[in-house]
C-alpha positions in Angstrom: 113.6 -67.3 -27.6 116.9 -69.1 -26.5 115.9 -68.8 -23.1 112.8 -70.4 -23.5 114.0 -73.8 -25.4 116.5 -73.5 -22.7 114.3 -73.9 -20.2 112.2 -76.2 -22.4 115.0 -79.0 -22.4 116.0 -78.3 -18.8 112.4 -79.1 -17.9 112.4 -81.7 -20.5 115.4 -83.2 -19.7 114.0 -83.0 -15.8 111.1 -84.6 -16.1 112.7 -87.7 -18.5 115.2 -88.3 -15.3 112.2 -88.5 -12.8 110.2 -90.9 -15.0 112.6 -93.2 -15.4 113.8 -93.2 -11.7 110.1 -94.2 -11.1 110.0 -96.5 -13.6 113.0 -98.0 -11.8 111.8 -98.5 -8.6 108.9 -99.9 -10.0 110.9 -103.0 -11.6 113.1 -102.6 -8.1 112.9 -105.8 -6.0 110.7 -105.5 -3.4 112.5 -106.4 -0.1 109.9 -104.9 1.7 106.1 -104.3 1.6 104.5 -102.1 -0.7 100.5 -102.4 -0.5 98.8 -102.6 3.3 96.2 -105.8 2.4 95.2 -108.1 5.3 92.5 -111.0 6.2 90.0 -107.9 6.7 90.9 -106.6 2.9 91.1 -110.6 1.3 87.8 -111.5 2.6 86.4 -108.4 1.7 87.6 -108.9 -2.0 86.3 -112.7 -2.2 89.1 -114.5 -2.6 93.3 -115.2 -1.8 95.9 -115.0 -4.3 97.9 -117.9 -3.9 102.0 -117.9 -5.2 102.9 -121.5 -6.0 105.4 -123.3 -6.8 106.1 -124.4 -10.8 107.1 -128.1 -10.0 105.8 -131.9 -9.9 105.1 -131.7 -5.8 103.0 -128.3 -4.9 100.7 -127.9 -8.3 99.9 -130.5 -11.4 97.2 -131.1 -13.3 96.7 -135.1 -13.5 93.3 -136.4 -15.2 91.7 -132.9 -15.7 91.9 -132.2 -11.8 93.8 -130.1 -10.5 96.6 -132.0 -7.8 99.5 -131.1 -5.7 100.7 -131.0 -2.2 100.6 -127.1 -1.7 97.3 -127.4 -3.7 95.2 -129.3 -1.4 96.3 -127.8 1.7 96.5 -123.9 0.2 92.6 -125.3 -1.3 91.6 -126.2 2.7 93.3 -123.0 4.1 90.9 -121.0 1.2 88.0 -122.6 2.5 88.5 -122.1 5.9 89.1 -119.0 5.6 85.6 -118.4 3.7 87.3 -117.0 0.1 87.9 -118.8 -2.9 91.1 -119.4 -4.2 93.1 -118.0 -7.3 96.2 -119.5 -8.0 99.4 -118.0 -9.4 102.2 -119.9 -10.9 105.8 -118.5 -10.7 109.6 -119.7 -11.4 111.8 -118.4 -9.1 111.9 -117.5 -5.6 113.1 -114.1 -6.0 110.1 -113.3 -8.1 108.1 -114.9 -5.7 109.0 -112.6 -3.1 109.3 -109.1 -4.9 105.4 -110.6 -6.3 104.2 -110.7 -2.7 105.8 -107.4 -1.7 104.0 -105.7 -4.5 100.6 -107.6 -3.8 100.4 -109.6 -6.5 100.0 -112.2 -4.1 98.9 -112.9 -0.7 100.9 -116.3 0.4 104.0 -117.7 -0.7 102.4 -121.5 -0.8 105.3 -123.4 -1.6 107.9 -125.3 0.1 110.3 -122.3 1.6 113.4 -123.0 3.6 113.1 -120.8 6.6 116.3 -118.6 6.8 117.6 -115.7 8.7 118.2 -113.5 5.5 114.6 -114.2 4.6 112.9 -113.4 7.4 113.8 -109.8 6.3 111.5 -109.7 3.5 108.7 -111.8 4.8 107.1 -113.6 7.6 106.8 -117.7 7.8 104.4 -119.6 9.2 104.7 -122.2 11.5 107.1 -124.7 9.6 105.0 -127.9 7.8 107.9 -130.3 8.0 111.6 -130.7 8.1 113.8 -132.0 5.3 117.7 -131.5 4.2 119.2 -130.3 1.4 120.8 -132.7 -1.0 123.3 -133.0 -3.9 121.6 -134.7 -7.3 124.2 -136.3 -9.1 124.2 -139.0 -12.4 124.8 -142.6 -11.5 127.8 -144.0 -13.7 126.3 -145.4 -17.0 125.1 -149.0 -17.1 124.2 -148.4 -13.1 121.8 -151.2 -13.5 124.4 -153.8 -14.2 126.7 -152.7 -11.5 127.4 -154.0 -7.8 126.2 -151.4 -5.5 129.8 -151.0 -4.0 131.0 -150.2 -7.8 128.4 -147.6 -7.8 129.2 -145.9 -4.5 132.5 -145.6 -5.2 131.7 -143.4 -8.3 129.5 -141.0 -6.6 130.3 -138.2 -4.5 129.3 -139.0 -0.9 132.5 -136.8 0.9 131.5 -133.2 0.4 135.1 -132.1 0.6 135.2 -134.3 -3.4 133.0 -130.9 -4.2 136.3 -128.8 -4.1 137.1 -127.5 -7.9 133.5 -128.8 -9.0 131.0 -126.8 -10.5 127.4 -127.2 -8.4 124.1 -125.1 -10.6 121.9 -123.7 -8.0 119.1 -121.5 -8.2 119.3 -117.7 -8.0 118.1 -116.5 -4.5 118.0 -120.1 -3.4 118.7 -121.3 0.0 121.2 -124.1 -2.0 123.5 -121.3 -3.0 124.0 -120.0 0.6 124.3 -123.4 1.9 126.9 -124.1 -0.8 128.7 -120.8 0.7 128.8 -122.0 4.0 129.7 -125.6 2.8 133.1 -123.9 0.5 134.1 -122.6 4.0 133.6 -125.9 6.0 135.3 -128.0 3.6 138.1 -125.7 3.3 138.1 -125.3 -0.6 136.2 -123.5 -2.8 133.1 -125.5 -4.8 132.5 -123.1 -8.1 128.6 -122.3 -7.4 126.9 -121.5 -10.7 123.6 -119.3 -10.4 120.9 -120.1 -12.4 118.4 -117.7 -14.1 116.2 -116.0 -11.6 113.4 -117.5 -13.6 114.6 -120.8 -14.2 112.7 -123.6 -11.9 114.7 -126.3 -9.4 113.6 -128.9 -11.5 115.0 -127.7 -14.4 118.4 -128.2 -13.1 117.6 -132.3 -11.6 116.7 -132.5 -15.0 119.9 -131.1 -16.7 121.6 -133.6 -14.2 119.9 -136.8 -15.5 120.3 -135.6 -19.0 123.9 -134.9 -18.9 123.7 -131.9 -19.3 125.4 -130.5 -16.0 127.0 -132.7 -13.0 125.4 -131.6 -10.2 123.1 -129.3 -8.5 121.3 -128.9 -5.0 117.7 -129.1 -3.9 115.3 -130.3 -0.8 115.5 -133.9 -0.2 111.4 -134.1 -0.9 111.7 -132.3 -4.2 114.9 -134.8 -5.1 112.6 -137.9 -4.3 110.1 -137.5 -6.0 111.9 -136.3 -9.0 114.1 -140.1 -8.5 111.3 -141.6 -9.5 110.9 -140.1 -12.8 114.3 -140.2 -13.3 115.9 -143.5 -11.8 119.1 -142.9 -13.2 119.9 -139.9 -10.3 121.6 -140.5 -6.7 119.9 -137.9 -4.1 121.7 -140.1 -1.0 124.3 -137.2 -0.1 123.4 -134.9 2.5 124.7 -131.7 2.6 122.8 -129.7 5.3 121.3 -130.0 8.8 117.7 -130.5 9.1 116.2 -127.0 7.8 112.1 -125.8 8.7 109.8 -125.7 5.8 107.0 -123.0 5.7 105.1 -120.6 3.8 105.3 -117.1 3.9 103.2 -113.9 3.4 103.8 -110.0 4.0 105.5 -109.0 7.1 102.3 -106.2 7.4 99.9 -109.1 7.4 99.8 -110.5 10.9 96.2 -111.3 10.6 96.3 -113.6 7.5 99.9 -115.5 9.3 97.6 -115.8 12.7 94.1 -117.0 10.6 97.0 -119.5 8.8 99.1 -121.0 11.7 95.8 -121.4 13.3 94.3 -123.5 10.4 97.7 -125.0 10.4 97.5 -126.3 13.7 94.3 -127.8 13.1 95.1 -129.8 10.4 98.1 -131.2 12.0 95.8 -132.0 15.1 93.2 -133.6 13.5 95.9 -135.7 11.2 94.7 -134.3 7.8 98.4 -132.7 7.1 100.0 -136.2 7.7 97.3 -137.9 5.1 97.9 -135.1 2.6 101.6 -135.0 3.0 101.8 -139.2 2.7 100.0 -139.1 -0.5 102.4 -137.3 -2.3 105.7 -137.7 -0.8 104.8 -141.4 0.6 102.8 -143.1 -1.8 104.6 -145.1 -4.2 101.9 -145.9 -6.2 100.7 -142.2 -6.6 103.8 -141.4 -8.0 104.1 -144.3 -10.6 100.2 -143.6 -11.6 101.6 -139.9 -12.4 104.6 -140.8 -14.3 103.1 -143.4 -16.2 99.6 -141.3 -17.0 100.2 -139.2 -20.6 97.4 -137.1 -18.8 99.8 -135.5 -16.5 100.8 -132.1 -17.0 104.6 -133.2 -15.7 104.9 -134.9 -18.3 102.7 -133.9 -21.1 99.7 -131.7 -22.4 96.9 -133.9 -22.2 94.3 -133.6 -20.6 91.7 -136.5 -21.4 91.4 -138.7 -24.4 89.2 -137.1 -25.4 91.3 -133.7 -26.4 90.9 -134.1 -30.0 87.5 -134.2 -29.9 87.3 -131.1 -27.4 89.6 -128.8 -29.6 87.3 -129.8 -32.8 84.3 -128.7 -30.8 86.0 -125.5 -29.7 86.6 -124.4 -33.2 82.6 -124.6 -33.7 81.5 -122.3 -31.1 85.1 -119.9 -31.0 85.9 -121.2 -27.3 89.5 -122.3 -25.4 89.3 -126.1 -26.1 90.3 -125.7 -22.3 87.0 -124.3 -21.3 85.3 -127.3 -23.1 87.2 -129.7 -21.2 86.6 -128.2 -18.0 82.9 -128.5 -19.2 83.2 -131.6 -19.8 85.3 -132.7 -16.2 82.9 -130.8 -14.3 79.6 -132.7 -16.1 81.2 -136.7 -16.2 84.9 -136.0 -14.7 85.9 -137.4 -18.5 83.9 -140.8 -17.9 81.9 -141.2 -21.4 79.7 -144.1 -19.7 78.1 -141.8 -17.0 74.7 -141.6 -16.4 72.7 -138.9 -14.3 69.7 -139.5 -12.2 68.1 -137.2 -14.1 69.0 -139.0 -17.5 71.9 -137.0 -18.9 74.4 -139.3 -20.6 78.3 -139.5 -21.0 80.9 -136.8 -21.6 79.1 -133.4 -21.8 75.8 -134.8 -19.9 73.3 -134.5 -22.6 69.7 -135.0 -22.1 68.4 -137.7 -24.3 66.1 -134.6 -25.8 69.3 -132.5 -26.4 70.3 -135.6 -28.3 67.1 -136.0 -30.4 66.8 -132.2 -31.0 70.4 -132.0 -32.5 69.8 -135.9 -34.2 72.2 -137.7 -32.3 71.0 -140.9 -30.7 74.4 -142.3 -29.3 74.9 -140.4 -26.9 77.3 -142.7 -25.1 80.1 -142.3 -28.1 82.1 -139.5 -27.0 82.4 -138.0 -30.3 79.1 -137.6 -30.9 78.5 -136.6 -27.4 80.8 -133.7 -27.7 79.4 -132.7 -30.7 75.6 -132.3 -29.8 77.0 -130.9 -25.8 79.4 -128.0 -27.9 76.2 -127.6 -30.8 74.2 -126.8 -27.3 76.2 -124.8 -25.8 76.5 -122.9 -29.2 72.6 -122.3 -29.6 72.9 -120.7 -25.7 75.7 -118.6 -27.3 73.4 -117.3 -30.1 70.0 -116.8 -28.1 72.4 -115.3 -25.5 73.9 -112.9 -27.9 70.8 -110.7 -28.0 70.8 -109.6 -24.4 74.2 -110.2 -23.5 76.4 -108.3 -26.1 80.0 -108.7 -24.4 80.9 -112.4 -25.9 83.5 -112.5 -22.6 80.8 -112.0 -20.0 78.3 -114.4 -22.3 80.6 -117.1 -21.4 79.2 -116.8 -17.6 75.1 -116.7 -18.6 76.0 -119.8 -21.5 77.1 -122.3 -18.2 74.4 -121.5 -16.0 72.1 -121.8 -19.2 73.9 -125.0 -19.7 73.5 -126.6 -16.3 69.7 -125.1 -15.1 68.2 -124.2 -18.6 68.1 -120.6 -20.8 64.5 -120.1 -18.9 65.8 -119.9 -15.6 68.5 -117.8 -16.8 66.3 -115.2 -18.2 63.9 -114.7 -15.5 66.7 -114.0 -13.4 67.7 -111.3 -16.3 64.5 -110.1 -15.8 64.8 -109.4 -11.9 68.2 -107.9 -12.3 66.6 -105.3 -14.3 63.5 -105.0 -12.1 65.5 -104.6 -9.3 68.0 -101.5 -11.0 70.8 -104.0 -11.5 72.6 -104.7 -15.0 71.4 -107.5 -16.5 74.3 -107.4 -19.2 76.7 -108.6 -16.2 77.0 -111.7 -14.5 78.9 -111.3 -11.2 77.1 -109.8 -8.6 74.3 -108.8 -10.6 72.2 -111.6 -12.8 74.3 -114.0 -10.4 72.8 -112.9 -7.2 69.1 -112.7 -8.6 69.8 -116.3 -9.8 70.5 -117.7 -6.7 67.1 -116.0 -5.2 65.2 -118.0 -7.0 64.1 -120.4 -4.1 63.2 -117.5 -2.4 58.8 -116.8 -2.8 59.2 -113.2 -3.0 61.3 -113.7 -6.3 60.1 -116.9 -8.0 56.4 -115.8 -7.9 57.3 -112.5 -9.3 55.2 -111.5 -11.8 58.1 -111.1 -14.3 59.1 -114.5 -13.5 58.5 -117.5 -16.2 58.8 -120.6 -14.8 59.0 -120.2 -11.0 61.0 -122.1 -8.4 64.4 -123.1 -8.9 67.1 -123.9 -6.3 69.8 -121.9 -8.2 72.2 -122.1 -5.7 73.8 -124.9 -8.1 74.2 -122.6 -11.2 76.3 -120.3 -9.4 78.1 -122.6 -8.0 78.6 -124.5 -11.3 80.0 -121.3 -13.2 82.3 -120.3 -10.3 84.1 -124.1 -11.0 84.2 -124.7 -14.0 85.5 -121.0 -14.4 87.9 -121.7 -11.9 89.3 -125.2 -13.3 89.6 -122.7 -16.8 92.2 -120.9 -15.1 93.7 -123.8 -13.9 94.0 -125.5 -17.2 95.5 -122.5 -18.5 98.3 -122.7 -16.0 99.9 -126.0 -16.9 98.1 -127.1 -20.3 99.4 -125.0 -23.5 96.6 -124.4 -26.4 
């Protein structure tokens, strides 16, 4: 008996070790790849995860739509490559790499200083532009009343005046080993504080022009853009040589870095990297629109005027007010005076019939508008209900019902089923019979109701508004 609980715990015991060693190397850092998944395996799956950046330049919402440096070209990249595009926000470089490693991502889309460390973990693409890294310091109070000389000679524009100071970088930055380098050049040592591995670059300009630290590092494109939303920060001291700015994937995908250097050199050909790259880093007036605009996500959680309105609807039919209001952008891009050619009206695009069905007649005030579009898209939900039971995948079936009509909708239920497919599920199934309906052999099917249809926009129309869901749900809080 004692020999068997003996060897009981000793297995016990053996087996708790092993678990958590692999439970350790699980949360481990991935310096190198850990998943084989290349252009082959992406386009296969539909679609390219891309890693972005949590800050005011690569990804924003502004207006409902979905902005940002990184965004637009990562958006063109998608597209050329023939997938749609997922995006994933993260805070922190580190996590950004050991993410990639572990294919949780594909591409590292935001703005990465090419260094030799690096290059061990992952592999860049062509660089997108140069830039130099900074220091962000506080202007002396009452900056606005002071001579310029005054000013300059309270601000730190000699590095070697860094000795015995306190500098917060990022953790896994290339600011801290440039800060390293620039201790041993000056000859004295500049007390580098690490920041969480989570924590975001604009975090710390932030904690500069609030007082709350003295100084901290960053790219010289990051520092400008965050002057202007806060004017009382100096970003004039350069503390590096010019340094290449790239993107970054797996060092086992050589397809997707070929398929991307190649777009790359495209856009930089045909001058479409120089037009994006001007609107946000050299377009004044951009950047005042954005900080001014309480429907930016830098610096609120608006989306339209019209939130108040979307969440009461929300609460009618059980959705994520988001959903609603990407509804609503996708129908009128939040313009309540829009009119279709086909006689839809304002916010939610409601059909004058809609309107009299639900007794509304103005239409054009949003409130009422969002009412009788949400009290629709409710009665889809119900009629819905009976063939779709999964309220999740309902969603998908409710916006196509929404944008072509419940008839359509169910005669392409109808082939799915004819056909052996599920028509319970939308992707790939009751989607893909759907879009067939400009096609003879399935519009004059006998099962069919009410015939032709060029359904191609259905699909299309729950894919983005799905899509701009997700994005909401990125930078705009519930």
């Amino acid at each position: 008996m004692t020999q068997r609980c003996g060897w009981l715990i000793s297995f016990l015991l053996h087996y708790l070790v092993s678990w958590v060693a692999r439970n350790d190397d699980q949360d481990e850092f991935a310096k190198e790849p850990k998943v084989e998944f290349d252009l082959e395996a992406i386009r296969k799956r539909g679609y390219l995860v891309a890693l972005v950046d949590n800050n005011s330049i690569s990804y924003f919402i502004y207006k409902g739509r979905p902005m940002g440096y990184e965004y637009e070209l990562i958006k063109r990249l998608a597209s050329n490559l023939k997938v749609e595009l997922k995006v994933k926000l993260i805070a922190g470089i580190e996590q950004a790499i050991d993410l990639l490693n572990k294919g949780e991502g594909d591409i590292l889309a935001f703005p990465l200083t090419i260094t030799q460390e690096r290059t061990q973990y992952m592999a860049f693409t062509d660089a997108f532009f140069n830039t130099h890294q900074v220091l962000v310091q506080k202007k002396p109070a009452n900056w606005r009343l002071q001579p310029p000389q005054v000013i300059e000679k309270k601000l730190i524009r000699n590095p070697v005046k860094l000795i015995g100071e306190e500098v917060h970088v990022l953790k896994g930055s290339a600011f801290k080993e440039r800060m390293i380098n620039l201790s041993n050049e000056v000859g004295g040592e500049i007390k580098i504080v690490e920041d969480s591995a989570l924590a975001e670059t604009e975090s710390l300009i932030r904690q500069v022009a609030t007082g709350e630290i003295k100084y901290t590092v960053t790219d010289q494109t990051l520092a400008m853009v965050n002057s202007f939303y806060y004017p009382n920060l100096d970003i004039n001291t350069v503390l590096s040589l010019p340094q290449q700015i790239a993107w970054a994937v797996r060092t086992n995908s050589p397809e997707l870095l070929k398929a991307t250097n190649t777009w790359l050199k495209e856009s930089k050909r045909s001058g479409v990297s120089k037009i994006i790259y001007d609107k946000y880093f050299n377009s004044s007036r951009l950047m005042e629109a954005r900080i001014s605009s309480e429907y930016s996500s830098m610096i609120s959680n608006r989306l339209s005027p019209f939130d108040e309105q979307l969440k009461a609807g929300a609460e009618q039919i059980g959705w994520d007010w988001r959903l609603i209001a990407s509804v609503a952008y996708q129908e009128s891009n939040f313009d309540p005076q829009v009119k279709s050619w086909a006689g839809a009206i304002g916010l939610m695009q409601v059909m004058p019939a809609t309107g009299d069905f639900f007794k509304v007649t103005n239409l054009l005030d949003p409130t009422q508008n969002i009412k009788v579009g949400v009290k629709f898209l409710k009665y889809l939900d119900t009629r819905l209900a009976k063939t779709v039971p999964d309220p999740k995948e309902r969603i998908k079936f409710v916006l196509a019902a929404y944008n072509v009509g419940l008839t359509h909708v169910t005669d392409a239920q109808k082939l799915t089923q004819k056909y052996g497919k599920d028509p319970t599920m939308w992707d790939d199934n009751v989607e893909y019979f759907l879009s067939k309906k400009a096609d003879p052999k399935y519009f004059r099917d006998p099962v069919v109701a009410v015939g032709y249809c060029r359904c191609v926009e259905p699909v299309k129309y729950v894919k983005e508004v799905l899509q701009r869901y997700d994005e909401y749900k990125l930078r705009i809080a519930v």
